[in-house]
SELODO-825678 format. One record per residue (C-alpha): y, z, x; residue number from 1. Coordinates in Angstrom, 3 decimals. Layout:
REM residues N
<romar><Y>Y</Y><Z>Z</Z><X>X</X><n>NUM</n></romar>
...
END
This chain:
REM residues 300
<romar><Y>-17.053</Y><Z>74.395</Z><X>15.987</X><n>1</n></romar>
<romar><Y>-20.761</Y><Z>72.669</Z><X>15.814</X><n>2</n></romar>
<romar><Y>-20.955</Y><Z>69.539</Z><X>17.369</X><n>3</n></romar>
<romar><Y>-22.073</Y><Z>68.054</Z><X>13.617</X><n>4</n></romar>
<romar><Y>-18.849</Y><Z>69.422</Z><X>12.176</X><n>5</n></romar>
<romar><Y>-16.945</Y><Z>67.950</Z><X>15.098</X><n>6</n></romar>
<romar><Y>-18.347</Y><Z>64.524</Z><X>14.646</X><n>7</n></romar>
<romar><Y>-17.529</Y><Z>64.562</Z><X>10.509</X><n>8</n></romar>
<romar><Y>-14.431</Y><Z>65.842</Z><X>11.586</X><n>9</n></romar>
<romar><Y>-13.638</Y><Z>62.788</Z><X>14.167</X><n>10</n></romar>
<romar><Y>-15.645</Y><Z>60.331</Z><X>11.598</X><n>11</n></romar>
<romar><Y>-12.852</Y><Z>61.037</Z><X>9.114</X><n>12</n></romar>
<romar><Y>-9.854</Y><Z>60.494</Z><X>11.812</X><n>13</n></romar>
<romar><Y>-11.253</Y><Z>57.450</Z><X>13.161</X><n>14</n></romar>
<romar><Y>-11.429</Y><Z>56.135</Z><X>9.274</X><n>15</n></romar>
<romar><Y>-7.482</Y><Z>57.220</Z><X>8.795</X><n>16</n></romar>
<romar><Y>-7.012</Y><Z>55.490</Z><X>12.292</X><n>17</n></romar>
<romar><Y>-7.959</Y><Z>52.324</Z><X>10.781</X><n>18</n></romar>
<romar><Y>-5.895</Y><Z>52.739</Z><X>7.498</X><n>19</n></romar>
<romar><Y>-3.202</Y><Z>52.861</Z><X>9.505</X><n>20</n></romar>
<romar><Y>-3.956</Y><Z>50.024</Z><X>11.385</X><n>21</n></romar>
<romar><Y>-4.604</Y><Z>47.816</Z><X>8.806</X><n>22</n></romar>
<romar><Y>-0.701</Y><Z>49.024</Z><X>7.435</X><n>23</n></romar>
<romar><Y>0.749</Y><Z>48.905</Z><X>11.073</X><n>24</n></romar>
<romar><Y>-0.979</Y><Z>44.824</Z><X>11.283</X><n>25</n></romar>
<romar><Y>0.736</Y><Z>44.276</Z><X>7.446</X><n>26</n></romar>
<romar><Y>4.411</Y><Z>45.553</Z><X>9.132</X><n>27</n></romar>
<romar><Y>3.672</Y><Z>43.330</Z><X>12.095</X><n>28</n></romar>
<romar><Y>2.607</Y><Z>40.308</Z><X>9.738</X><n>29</n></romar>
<romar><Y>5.801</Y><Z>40.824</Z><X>7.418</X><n>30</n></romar>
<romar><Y>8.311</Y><Z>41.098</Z><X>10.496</X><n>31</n></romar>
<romar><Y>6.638</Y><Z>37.760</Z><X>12.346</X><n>32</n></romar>
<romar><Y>7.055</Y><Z>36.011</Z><X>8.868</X><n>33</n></romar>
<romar><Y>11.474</Y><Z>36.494</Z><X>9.309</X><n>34</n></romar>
<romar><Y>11.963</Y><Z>36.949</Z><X>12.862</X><n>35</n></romar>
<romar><Y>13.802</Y><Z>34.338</Z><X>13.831</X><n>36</n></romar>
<romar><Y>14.179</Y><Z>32.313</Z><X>10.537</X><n>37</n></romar>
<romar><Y>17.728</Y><Z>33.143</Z><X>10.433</X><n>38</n></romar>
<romar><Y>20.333</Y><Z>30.867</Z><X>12.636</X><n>39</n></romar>
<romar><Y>23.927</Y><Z>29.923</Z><X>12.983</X><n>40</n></romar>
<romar><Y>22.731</Y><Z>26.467</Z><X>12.223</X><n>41</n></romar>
<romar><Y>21.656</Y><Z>27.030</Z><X>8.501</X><n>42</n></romar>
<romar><Y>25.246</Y><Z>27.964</Z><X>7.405</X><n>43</n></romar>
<romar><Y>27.642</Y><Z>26.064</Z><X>10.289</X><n>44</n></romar>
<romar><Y>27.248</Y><Z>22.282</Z><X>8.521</X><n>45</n></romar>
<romar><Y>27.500</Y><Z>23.991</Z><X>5.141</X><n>46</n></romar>
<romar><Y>30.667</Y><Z>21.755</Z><X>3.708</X><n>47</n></romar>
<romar><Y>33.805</Y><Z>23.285</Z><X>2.478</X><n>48</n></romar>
<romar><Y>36.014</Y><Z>22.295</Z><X>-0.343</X><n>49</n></romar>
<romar><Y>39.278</Y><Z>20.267</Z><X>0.590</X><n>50</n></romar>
<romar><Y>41.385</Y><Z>22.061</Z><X>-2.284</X><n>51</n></romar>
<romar><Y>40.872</Y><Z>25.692</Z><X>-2.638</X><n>52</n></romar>
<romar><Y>40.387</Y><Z>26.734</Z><X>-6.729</X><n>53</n></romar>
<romar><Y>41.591</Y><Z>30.056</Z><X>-7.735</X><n>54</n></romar>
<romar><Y>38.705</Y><Z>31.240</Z><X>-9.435</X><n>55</n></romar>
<romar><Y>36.235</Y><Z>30.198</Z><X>-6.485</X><n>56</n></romar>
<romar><Y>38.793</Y><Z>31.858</Z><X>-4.092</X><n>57</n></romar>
<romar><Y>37.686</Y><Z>35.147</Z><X>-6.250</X><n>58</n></romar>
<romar><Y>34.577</Y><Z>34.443</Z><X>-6.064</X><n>59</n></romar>
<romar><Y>34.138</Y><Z>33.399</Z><X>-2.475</X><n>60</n></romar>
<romar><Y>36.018</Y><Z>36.630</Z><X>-1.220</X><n>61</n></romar>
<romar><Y>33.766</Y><Z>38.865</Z><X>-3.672</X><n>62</n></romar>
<romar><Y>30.798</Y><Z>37.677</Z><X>-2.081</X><n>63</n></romar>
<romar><Y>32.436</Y><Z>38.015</Z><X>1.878</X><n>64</n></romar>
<romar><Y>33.236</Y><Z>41.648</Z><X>0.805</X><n>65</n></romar>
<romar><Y>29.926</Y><Z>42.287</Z><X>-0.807</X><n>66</n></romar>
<romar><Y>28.064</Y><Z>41.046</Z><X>2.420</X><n>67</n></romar>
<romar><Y>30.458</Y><Z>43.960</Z><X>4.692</X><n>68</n></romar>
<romar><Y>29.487</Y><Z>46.390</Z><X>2.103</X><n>69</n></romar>
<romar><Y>25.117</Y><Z>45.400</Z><X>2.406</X><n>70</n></romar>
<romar><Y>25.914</Y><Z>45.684</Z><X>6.199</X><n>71</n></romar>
<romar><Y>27.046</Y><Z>49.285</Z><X>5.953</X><n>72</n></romar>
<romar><Y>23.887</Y><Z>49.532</Z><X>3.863</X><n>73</n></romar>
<romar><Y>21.540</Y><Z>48.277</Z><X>6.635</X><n>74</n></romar>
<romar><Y>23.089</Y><Z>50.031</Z><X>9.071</X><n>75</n></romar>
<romar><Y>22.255</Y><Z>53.435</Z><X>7.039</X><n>76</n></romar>
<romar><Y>18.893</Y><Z>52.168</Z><X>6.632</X><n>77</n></romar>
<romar><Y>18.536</Y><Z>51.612</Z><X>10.678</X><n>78</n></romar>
<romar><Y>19.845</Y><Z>54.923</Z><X>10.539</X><n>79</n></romar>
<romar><Y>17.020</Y><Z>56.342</Z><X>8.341</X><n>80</n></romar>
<romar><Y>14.164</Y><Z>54.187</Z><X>10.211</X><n>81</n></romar>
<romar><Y>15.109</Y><Z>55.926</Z><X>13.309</X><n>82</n></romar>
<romar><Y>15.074</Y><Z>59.674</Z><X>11.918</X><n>83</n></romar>
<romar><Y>10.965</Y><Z>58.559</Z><X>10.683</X><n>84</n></romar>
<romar><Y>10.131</Y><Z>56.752</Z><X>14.208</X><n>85</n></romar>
<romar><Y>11.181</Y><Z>59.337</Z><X>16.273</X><n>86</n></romar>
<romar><Y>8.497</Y><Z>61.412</Z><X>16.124</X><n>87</n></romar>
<romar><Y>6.179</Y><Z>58.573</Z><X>16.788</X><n>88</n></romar>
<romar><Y>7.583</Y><Z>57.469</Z><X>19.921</X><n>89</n></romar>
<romar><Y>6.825</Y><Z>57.250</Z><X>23.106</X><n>90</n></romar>
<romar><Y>6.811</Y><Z>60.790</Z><X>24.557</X><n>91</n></romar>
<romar><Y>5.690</Y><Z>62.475</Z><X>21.619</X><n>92</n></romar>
<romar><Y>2.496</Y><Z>60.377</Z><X>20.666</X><n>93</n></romar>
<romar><Y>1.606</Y><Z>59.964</Z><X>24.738</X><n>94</n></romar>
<romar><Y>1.595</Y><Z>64.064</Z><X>24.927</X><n>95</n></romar>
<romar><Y>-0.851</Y><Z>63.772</Z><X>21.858</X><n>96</n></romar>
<romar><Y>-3.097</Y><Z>61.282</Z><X>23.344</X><n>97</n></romar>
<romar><Y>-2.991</Y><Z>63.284</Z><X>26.345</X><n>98</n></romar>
<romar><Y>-4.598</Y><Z>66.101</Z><X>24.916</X><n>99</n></romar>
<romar><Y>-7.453</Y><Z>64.076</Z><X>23.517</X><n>100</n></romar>
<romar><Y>-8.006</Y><Z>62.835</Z><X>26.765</X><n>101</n></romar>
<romar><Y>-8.507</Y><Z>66.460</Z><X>28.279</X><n>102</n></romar>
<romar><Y>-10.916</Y><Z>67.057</Z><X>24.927</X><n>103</n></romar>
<romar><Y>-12.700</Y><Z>63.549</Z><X>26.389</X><n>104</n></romar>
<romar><Y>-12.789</Y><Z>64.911</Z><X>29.998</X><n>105</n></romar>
<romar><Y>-13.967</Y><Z>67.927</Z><X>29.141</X><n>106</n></romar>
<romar><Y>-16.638</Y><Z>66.534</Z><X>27.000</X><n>107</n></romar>
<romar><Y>-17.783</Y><Z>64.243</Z><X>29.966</X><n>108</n></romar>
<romar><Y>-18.120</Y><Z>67.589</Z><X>32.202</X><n>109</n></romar>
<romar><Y>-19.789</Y><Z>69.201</Z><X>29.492</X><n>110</n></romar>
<romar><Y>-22.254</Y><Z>66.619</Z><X>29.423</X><n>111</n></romar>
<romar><Y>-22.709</Y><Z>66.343</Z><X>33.433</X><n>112</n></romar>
<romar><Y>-23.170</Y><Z>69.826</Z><X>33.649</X><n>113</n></romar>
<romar><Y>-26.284</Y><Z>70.203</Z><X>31.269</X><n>114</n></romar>
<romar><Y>-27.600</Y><Z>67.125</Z><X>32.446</X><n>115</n></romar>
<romar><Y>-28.047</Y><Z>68.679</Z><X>35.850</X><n>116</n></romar>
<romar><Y>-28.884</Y><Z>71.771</Z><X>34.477</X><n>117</n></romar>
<romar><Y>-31.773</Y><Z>70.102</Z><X>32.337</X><n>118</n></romar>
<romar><Y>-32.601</Y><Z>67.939</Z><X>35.115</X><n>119</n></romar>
<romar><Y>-33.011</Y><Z>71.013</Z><X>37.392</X><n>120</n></romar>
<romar><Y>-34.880</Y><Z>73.042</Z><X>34.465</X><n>121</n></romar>
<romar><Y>-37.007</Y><Z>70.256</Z><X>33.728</X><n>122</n></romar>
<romar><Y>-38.421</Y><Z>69.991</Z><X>37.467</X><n>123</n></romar>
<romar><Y>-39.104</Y><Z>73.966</Z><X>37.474</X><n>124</n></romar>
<romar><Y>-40.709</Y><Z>74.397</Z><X>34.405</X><n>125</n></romar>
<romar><Y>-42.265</Y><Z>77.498</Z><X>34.332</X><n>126</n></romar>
<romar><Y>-45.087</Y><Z>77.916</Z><X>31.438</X><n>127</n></romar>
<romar><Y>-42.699</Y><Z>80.246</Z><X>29.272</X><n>128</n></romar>
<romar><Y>-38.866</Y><Z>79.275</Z><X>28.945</X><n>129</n></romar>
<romar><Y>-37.021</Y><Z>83.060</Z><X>28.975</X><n>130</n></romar>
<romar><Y>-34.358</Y><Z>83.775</Z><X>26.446</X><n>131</n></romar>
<romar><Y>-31.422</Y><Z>83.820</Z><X>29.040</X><n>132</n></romar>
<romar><Y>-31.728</Y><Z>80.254</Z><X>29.738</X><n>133</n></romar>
<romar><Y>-31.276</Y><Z>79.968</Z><X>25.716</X><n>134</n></romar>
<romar><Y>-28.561</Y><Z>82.211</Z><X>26.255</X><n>135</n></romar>
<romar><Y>-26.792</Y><Z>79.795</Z><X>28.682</X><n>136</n></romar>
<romar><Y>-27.390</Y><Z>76.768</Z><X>26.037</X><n>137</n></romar>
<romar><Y>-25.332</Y><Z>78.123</Z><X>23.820</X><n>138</n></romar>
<romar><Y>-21.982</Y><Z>78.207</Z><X>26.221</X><n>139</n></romar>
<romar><Y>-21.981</Y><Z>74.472</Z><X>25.962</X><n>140</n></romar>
<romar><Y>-21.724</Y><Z>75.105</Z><X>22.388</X><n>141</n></romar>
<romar><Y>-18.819</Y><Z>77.669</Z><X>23.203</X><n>142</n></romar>
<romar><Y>-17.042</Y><Z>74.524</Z><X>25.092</X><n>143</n></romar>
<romar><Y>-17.189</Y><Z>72.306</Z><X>22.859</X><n>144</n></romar>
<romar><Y>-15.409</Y><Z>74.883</Z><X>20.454</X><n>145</n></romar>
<romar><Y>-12.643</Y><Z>74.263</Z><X>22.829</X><n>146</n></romar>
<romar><Y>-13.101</Y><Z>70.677</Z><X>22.401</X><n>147</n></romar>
<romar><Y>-12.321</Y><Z>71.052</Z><X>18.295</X><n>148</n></romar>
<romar><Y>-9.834</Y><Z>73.704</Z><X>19.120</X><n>149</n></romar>
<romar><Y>-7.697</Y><Z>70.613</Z><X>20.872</X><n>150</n></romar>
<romar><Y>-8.766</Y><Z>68.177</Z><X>18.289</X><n>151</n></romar>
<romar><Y>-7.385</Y><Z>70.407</Z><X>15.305</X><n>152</n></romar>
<romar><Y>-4.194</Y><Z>71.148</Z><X>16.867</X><n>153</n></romar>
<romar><Y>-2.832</Y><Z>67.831</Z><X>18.123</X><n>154</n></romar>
<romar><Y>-5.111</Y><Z>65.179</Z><X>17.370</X><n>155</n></romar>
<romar><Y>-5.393</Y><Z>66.204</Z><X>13.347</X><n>156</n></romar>
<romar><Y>-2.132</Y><Z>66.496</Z><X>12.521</X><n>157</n></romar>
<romar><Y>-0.607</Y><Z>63.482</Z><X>14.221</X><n>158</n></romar>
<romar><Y>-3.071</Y><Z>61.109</Z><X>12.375</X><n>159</n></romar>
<romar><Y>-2.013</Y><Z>63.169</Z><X>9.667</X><n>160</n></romar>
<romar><Y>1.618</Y><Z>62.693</Z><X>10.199</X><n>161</n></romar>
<romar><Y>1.490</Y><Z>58.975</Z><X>11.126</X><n>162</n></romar>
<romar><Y>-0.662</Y><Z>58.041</Z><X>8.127</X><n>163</n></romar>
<romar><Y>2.335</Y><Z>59.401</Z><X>6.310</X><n>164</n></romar>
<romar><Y>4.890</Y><Z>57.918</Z><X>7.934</X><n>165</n></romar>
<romar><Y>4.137</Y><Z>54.242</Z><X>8.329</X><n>166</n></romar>
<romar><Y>4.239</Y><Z>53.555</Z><X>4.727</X><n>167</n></romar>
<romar><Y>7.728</Y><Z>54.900</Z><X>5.305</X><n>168</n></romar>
<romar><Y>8.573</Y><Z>53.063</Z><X>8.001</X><n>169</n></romar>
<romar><Y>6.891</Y><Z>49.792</Z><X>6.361</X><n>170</n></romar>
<romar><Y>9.309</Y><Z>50.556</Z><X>2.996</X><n>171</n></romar>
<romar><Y>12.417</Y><Z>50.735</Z><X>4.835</X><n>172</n></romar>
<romar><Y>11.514</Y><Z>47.568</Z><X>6.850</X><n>173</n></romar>
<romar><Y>11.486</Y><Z>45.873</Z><X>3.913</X><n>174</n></romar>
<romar><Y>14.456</Y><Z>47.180</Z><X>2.208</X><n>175</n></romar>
<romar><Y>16.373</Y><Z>46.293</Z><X>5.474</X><n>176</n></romar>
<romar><Y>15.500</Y><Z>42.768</Z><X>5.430</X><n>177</n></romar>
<romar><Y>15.829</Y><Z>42.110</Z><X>1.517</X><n>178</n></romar>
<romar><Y>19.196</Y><Z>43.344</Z><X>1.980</X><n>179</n></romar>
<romar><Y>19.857</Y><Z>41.296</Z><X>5.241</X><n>180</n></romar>
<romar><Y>18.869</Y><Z>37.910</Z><X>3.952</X><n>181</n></romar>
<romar><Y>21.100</Y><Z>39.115</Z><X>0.393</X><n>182</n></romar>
<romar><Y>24.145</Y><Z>39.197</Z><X>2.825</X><n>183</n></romar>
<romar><Y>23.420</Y><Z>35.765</Z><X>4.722</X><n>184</n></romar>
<romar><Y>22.589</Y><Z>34.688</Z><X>1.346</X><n>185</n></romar>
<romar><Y>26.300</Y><Z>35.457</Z><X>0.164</X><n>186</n></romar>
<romar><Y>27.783</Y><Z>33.932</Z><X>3.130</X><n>187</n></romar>
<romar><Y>26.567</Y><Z>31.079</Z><X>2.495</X><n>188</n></romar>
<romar><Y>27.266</Y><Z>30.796</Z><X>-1.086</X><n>189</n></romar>
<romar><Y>30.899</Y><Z>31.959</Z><X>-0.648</X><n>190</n></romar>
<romar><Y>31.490</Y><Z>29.329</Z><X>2.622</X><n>191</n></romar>
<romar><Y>30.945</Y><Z>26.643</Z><X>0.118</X><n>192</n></romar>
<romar><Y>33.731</Y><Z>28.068</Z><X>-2.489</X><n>193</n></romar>
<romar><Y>36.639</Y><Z>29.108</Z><X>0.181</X><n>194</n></romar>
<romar><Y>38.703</Y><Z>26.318</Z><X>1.748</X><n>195</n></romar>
<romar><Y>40.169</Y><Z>27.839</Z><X>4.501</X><n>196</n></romar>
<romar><Y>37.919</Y><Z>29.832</Z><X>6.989</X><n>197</n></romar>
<romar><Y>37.375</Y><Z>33.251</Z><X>6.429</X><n>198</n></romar>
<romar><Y>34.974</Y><Z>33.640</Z><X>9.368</X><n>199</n></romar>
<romar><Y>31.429</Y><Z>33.182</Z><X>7.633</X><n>200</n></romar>
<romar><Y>29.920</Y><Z>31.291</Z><X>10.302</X><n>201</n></romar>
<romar><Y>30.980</Y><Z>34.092</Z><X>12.848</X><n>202</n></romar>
<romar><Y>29.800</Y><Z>36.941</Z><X>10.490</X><n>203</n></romar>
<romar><Y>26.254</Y><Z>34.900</Z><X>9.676</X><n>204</n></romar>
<romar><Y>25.716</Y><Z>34.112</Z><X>13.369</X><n>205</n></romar>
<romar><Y>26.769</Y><Z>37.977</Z><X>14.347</X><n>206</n></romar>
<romar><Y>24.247</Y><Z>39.443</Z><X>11.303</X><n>207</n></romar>
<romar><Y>21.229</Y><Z>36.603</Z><X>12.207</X><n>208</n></romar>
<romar><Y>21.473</Y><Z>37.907</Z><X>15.869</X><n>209</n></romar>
<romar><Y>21.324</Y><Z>41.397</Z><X>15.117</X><n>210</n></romar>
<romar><Y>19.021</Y><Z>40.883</Z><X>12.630</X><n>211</n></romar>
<romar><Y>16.295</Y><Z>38.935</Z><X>15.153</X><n>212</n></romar>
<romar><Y>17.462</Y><Z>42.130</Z><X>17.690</X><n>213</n></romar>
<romar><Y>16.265</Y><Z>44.647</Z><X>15.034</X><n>214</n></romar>
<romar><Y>13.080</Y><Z>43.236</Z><X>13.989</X><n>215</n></romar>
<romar><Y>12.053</Y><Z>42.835</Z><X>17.840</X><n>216</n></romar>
<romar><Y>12.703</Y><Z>46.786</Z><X>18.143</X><n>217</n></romar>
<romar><Y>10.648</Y><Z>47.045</Z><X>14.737</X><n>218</n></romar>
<romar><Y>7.467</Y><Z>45.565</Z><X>16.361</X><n>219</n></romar>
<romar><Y>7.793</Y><Z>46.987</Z><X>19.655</X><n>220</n></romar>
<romar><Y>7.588</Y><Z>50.179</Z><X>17.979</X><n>221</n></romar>
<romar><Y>4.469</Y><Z>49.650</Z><X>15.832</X><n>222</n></romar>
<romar><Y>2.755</Y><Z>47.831</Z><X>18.450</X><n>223</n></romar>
<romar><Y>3.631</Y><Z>51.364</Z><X>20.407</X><n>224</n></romar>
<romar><Y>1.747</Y><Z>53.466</Z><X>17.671</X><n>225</n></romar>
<romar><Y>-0.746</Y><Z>50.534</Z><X>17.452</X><n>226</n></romar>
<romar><Y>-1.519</Y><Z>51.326</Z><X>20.895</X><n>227</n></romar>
<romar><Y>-2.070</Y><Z>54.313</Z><X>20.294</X><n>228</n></romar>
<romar><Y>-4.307</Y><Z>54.335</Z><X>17.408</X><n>229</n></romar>
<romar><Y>-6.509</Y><Z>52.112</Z><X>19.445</X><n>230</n></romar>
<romar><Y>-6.727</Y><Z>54.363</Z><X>22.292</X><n>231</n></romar>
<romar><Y>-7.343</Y><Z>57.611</Z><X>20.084</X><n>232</n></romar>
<romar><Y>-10.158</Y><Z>55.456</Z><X>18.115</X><n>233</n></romar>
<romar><Y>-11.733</Y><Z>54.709</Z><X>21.957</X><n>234</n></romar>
<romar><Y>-11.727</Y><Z>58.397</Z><X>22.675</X><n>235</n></romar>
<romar><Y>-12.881</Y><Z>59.601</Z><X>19.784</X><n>236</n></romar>
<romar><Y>-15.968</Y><Z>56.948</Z><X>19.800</X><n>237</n></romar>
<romar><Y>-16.764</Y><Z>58.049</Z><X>23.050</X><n>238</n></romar>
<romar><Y>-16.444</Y><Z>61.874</Z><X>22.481</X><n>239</n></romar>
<romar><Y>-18.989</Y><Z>60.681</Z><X>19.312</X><n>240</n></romar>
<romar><Y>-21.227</Y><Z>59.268</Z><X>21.583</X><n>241</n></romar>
<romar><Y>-21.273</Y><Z>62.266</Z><X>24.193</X><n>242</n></romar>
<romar><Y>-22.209</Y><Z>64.345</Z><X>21.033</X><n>243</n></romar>
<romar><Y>-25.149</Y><Z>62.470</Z><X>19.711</X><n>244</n></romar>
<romar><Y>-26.145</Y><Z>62.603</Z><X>23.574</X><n>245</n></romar>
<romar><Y>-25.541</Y><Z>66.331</Z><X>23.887</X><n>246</n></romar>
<romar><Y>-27.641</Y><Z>66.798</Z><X>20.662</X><n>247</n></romar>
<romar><Y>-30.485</Y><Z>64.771</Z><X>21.915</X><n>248</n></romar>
<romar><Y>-30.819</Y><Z>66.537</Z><X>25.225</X><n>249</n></romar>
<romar><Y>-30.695</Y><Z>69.704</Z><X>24.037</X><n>250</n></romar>
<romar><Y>-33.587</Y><Z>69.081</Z><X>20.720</X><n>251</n></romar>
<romar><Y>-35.558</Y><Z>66.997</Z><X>23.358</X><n>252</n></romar>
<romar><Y>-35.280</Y><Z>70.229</Z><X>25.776</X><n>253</n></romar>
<romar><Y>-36.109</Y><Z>72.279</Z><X>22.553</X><n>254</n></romar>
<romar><Y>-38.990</Y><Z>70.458</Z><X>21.889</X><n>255</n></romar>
<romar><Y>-39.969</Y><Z>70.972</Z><X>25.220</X><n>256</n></romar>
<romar><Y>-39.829</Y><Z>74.755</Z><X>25.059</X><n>257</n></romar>
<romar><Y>-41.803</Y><Z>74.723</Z><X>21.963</X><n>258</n></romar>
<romar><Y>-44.246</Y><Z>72.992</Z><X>23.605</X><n>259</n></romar>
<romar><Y>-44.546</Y><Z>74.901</Z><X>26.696</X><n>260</n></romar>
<romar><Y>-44.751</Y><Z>78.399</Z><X>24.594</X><n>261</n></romar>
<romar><Y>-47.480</Y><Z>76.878</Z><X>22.423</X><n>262</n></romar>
<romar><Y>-48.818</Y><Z>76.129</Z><X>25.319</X><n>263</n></romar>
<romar><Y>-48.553</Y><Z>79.536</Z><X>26.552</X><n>264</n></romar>
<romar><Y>-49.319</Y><Z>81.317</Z><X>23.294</X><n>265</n></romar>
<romar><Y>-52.634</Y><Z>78.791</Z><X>23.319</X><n>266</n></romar>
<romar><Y>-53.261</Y><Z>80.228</Z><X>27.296</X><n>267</n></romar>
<romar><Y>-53.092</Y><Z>83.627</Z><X>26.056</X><n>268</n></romar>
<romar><Y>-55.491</Y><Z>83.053</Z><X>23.229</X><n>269</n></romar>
<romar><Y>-57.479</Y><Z>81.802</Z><X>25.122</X><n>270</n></romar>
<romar><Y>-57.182</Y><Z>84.496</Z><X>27.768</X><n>271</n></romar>
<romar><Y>-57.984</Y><Z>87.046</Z><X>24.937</X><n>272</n></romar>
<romar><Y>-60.774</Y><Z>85.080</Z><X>23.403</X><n>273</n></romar>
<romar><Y>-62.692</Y><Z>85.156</Z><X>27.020</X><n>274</n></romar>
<romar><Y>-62.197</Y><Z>88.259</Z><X>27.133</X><n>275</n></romar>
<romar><Y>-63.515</Y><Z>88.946</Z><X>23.793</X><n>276</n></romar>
<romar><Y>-66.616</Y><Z>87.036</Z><X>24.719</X><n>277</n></romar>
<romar><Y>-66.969</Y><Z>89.190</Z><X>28.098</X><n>278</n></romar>
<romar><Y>-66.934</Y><Z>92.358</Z><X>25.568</X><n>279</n></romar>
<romar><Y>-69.578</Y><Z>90.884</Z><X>23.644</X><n>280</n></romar>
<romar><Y>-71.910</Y><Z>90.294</Z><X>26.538</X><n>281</n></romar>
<romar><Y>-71.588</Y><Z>92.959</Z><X>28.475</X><n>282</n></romar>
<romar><Y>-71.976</Y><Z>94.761</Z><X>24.888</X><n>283</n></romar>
<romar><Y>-75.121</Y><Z>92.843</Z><X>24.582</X><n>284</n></romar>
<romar><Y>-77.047</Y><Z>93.590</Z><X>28.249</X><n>285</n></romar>
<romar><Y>-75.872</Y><Z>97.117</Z><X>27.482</X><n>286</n></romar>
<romar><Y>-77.883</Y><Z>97.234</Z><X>23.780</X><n>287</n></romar>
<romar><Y>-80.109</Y><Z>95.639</Z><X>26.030</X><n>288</n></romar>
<romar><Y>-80.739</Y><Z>97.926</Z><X>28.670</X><n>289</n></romar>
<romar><Y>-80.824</Y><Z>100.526</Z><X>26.458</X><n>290</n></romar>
<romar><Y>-83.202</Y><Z>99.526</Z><X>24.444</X><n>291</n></romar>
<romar><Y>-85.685</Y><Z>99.417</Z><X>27.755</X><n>292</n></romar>
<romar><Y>-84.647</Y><Z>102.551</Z><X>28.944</X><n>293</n></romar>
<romar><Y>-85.242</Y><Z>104.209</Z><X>25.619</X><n>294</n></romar>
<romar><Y>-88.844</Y><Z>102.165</Z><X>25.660</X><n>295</n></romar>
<romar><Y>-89.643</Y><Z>103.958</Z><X>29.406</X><n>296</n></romar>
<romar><Y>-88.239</Y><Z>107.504</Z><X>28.564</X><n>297</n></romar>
<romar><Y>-90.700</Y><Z>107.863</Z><X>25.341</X><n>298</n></romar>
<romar><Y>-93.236</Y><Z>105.332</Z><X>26.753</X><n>299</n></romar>
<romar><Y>-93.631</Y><Z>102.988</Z><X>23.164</X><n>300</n></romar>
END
């Protein structure tokens, strides 16, 4: 792959690196905004009535069963969460990142190696460049087709799989804590309607904790892939960078070898064109000469 292709190629990743962290920095914003909002002290001093009424005993024990039933529910949807994180986590995205660093490193060699090469071709310029040392320019091309070869098969698709997966992620966040704060919501609402205790302070302490829990696992985990959409964005920059540097060298050395065979081809005309003018006077003292030789022989 040409280097120009590469760097459209990486211009376009780096650009769906920051889509997803402007999503992943939304998740983190919405989870901040309920962790730890929810407390055993917002439903313990709740007041209960003295005489229990029948139809608020129906009521209240609705409600206590409908919160058991939105727990199942959440735990389903911690369930599904975990099946779409897994293949962003730790391992998997660190043997991705790991590849893009061996596509950096070898970029960086790449780069060392024709700068001493240049360096050593620029201080043994002979007047004509040959076409083997163009020949050996282009296997830093054939590199850095090695480079895009790593690129397309980890580096692509993860962005590629991540962009598609965080709006995932980010939906059943939210659907996970709607449904959590619908629960504490009920226990509160039925603690106010049941007389006796039906253990809604224990059940609204037990959900708030595991609830806070939860949402501490949720941003650990984006702040994991946030991690690592920062560090791909820094390698890709920098393989960028060795690019444009790489390109440079090589038309600066290309101007240089354009310059030294004009030089040449402007030697060698003027090579010929003394040469020429040597014909031309030795053509001339011969017309010359034999015009006073022909001037003795017949004596006029």
């Amino acid at each position: 792959m040409q280097l120009s292709t590469q760097n459209k190629v990486n211009s376009q990743q780096i650009r769906s690196l920051g889509k997803i962290q402007s999503q992943n920095k939304k998740i983190q914003t919405y989870i901040a905004k309920y962790q730890g909002k929810y407390v055993l002290r917002d439903i313990i001093d709740l007041p209960k009535p003295m005489i229990q009424n029948k139809d608020y005993l129906e009521e209240g024990t609705q409600k206590i069963n409908q919160c058991i039933s939105l727990s199942d529910e959440c735990a389903a949807m911690i369930h599904e969460y975990d099946s779409l994180m897994l293949p962003l986590r730790g391992a998997k995205i660190d043997s991705v990142y790991k590849q893009q660093q061996n596509a950096s490193l070898l970029c960086n060699q790449e780069l060392a190696s024709l700068s001493r090469y240049l360096d050593r071709k620029g201080s043994n310029l002979s007047l004509v460049y040959y076409s083997d040392k163009y020949v050996f320019k282009k296997s830093y091309f054939e590199v850095f087709a090695k480079v895009g070869d790593i690129n397309e098969e980890y580096t692509d698709p993860a962005i590629e799989f991540i962009s598609e997966r965080i709006p995932q992620v980010h939906e059943v966040i939210q659907r996970y804590v709607n449904t959590t704060i619908e629960s504490l919501r009920l226990l509160k609402e039925a603690k106010v309607v049941l007389a006796n205790d039906y253990g809604e302070d224990d059940m609204y302490e037990k959900i708030a904790l595991n609830f806070n829990k939860q949402l501490t696992i949720f941003s650990k985990q984006i702040e994991d892939v946030t991690n690592f959409n920062t560090n791909m964005t820094d390698r890709l920059n920098e393989d960028m960078a060795i690019y444009k540097d790489i390109v440079k060298m090589l038309q600066n050395d290309n101007s240089i070898e354009s310059y030294r065979h004009k030089e040449y081809m402007d030697y060698r005309k003027s090579l010929k064109q003394a040469e020429n003018d040597k014909v031309k006077y030795f053509q001339e003292t011969l017309k010359n000469y034999q015009k006073l030789i022909s001037k003795a022989v017949n004596g006029k």
